[in-house]
C-alpha positions as CSV (number, residue, x, y, z in Angstrom):
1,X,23.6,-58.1,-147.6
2,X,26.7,-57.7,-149.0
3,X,28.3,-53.6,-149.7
4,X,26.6,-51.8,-153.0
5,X,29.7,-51.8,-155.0
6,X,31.2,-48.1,-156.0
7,X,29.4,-46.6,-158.8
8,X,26.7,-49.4,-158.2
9,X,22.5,-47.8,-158.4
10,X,20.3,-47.6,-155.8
11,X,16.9,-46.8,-156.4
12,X,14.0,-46.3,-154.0
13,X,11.0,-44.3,-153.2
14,X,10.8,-41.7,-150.3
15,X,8.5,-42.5,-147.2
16,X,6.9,-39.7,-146.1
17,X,4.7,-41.4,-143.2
18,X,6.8,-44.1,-141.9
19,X,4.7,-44.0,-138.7
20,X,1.4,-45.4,-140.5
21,X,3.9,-47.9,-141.8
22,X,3.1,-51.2,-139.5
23,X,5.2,-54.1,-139.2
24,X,8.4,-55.2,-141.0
25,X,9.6,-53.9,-144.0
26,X,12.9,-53.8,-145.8
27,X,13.5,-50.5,-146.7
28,X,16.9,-48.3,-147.8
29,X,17.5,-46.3,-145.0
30,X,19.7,-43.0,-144.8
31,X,21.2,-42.3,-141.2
32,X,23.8,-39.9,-139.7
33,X,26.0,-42.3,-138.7
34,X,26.3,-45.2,-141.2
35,X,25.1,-43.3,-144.7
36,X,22.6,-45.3,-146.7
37,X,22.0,-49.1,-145.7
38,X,19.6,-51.6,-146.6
39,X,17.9,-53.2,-143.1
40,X,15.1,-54.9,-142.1
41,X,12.8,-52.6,-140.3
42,X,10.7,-53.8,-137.5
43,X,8.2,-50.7,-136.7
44,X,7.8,-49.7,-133.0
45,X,6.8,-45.7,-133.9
46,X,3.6,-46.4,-131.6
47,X,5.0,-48.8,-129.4
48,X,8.1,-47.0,-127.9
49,X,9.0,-44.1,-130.5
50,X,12.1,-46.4,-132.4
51,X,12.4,-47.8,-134.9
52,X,14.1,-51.8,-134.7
53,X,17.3,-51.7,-137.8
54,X,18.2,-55.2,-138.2
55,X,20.7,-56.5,-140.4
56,X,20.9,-60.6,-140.3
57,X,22.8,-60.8,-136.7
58,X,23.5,-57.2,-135.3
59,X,19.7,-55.3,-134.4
60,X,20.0,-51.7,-133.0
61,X,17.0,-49.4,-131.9
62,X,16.7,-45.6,-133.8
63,X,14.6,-43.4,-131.8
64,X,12.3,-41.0,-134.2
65,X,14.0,-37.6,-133.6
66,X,17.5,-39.3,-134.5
67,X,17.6,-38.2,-138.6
């Protein structure tokens, strides 16, 4: 996905539960490290506490205390 240009809109809604959440999703997600990004989330909360951020070539793995 190409960069949200400056003074661009984002809108989405809050996930309180993410772990009851199953699957893939693409969701707006806020980390320490890279801000807000949009990624395709692939939901190992059960399997192995992470949470699988994939953008089209470049997945990395965000354990659940990591906020």
């Amino acid at each position: 996905m190409a960069p949200v240009s400056d003074g661009s809109w984002v809108t989405g809604e809050y996930v309180s539960e993410l772990a009851k959440r199953s699957g893939t999703d693409s969701l707006i997600v806020v980390t320490k490290e890279d801000g807000i990004v949009f990624k395709v989330v692939d939901n190992k909360l059960k399997e192995n506490g992470t949470l699988l951020l994939r953008h089209q070539s470049d997945p990395f793995a965000l354990r659940s205390g990591d906020r």
